[in-house]
C-alpha positions as CSV (number, residue, x, y, z in Angstrom):
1,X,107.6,68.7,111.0
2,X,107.1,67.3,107.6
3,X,107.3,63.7,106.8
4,X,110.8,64.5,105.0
5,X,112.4,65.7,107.5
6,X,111.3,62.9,110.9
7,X,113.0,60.6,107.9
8,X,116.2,62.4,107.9
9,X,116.2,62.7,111.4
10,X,116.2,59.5,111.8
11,X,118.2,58.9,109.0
12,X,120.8,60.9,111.0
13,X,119.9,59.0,114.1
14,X,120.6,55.6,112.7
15,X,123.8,57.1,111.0
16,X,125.5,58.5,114.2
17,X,124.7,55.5,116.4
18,X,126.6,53.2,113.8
19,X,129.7,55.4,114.1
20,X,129.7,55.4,117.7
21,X,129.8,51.7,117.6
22,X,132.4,51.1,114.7
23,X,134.5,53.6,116.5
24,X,133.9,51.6,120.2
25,X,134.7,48.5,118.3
26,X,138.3,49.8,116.3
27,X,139.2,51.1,120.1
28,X,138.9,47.8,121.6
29,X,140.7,46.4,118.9
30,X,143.2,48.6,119.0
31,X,143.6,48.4,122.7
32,X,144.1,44.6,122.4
33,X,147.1,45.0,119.6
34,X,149.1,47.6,122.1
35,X,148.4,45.3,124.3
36,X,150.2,42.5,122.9
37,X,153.3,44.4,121.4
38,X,154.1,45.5,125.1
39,X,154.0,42.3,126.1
40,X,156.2,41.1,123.7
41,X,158.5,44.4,124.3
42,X,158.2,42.9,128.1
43,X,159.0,38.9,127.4
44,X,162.0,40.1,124.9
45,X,163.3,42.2,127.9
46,X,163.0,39.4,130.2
47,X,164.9,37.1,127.5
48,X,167.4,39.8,127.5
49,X,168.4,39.6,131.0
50,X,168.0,35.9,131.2
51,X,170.6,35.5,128.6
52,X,172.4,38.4,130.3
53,X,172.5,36.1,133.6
54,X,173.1,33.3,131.8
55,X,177.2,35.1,130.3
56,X,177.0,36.9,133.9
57,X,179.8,34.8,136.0
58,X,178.6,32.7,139.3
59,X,180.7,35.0,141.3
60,X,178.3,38.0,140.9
61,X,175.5,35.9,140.8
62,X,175.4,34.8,137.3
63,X,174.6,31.3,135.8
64,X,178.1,31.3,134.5
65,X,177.7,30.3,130.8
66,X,176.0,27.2,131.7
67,X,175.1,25.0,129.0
68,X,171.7,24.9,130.7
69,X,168.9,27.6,132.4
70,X,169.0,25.3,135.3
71,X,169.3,27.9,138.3
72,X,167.3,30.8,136.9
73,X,164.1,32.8,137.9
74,X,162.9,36.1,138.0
75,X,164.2,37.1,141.6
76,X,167.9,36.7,139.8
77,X,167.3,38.3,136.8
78,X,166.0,41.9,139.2
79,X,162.0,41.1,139.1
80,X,159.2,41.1,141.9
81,X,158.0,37.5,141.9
82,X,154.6,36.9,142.7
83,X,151.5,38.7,142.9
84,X,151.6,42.4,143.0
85,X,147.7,43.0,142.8
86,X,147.5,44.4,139.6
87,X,145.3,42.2,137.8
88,X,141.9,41.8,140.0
89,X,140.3,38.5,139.5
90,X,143.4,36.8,138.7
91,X,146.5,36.0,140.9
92,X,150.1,35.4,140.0
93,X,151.8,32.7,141.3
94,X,154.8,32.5,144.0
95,X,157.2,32.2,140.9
96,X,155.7,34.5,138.5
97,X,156.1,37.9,137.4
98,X,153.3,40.2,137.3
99,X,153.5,43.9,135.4
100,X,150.7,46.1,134.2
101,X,150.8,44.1,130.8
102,X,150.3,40.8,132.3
103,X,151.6,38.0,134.2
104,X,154.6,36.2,132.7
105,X,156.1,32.9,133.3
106,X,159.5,30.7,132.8
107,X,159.6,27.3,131.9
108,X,162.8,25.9,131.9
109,X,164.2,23.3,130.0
110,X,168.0,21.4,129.5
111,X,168.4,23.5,126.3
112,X,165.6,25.8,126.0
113,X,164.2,29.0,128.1
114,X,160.1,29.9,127.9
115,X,158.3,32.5,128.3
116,X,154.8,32.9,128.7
117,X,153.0,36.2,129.0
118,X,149.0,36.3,129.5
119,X,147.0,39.7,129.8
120,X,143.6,39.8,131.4
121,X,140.4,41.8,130.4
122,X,138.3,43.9,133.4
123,X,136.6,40.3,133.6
124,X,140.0,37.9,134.3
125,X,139.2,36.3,130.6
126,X,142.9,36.0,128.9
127,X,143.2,38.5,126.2
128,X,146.6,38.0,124.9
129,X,149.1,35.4,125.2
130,X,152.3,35.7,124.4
131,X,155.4,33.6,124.4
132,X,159.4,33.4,123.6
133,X,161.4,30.9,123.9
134,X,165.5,31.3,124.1
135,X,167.9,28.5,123.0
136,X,171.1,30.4,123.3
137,X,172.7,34.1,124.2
138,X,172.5,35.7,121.1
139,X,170.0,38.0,119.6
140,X,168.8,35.4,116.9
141,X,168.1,32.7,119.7
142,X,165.5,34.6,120.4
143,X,161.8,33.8,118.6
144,X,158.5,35.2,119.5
145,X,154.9,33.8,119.2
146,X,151.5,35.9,119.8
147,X,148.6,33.9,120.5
């Protein structure tokens, strides 16, 4: 082979490796993003029913348009509490909800309702965090932050 042609080899070498790592790296970040917008499809669903449970009368085990959240976790809104396995290397707690997406959390205040959804990466490292807090049952009591 002529000179030429080892430097466009090589040339072509040095191209295609490049390509295979912008394209690893634009996966990763794109894995990352639909991470976080399902998590934030997940905590808006959970402020849904929470504010669902909170117009729902006591009688069939609502909170019964209390001024406050006091009462409410995820066992009375319909979810699995605690740890379902799902994210090795980390473990949900006793009053935690725990999806494919991430583990989510409520924090409940006298006027305010929190949640706090974190995703994990293969090595337990938090890769998205994600939270919403509710002040009321309406749709615009509703405001979403992604870390």
């Amino acid at each position: 082979m002529g000179q030429q042609q080892l430097l466009l080899l090589v040339l072509g070498i040095v191209i295609v490796g490049l390509a295979v790592v912008v394209g690893i790296q634009a996966f990763s970040e794109n894995q990352k993003q639909a991470n976080a917008d399902q998590m934030v499809n997940d905590a808006i669903r959970i402020a849904s029913d929470a504010q669902a449970w909170k117009l729902k009368p006591g009688a069939f085990g609502g909170g019964a348009s209390a001024t406050n959240w006091t009462g409410l976790n995820f066992g009375q809104i319909g979810y699995t509490e605690g740890d379902q396995g799902l994210h090795p290397g980390t473990a949900a707690e006793a009053d935690q909800y725990e999806n494919l997406n991430g583990v989510y959390d409520i924090a409940l205040d006298a006027e305010e309702l929190t949640i706090t959804g974190t995703s994990f990466d293969a090595a337990g490292d938090a890769l998205n965090t994600v939270v919403v807090v509710v002040d009321g049952t309406t749709p615009a009591d509703i405001t979403t932050t992604i870390n």
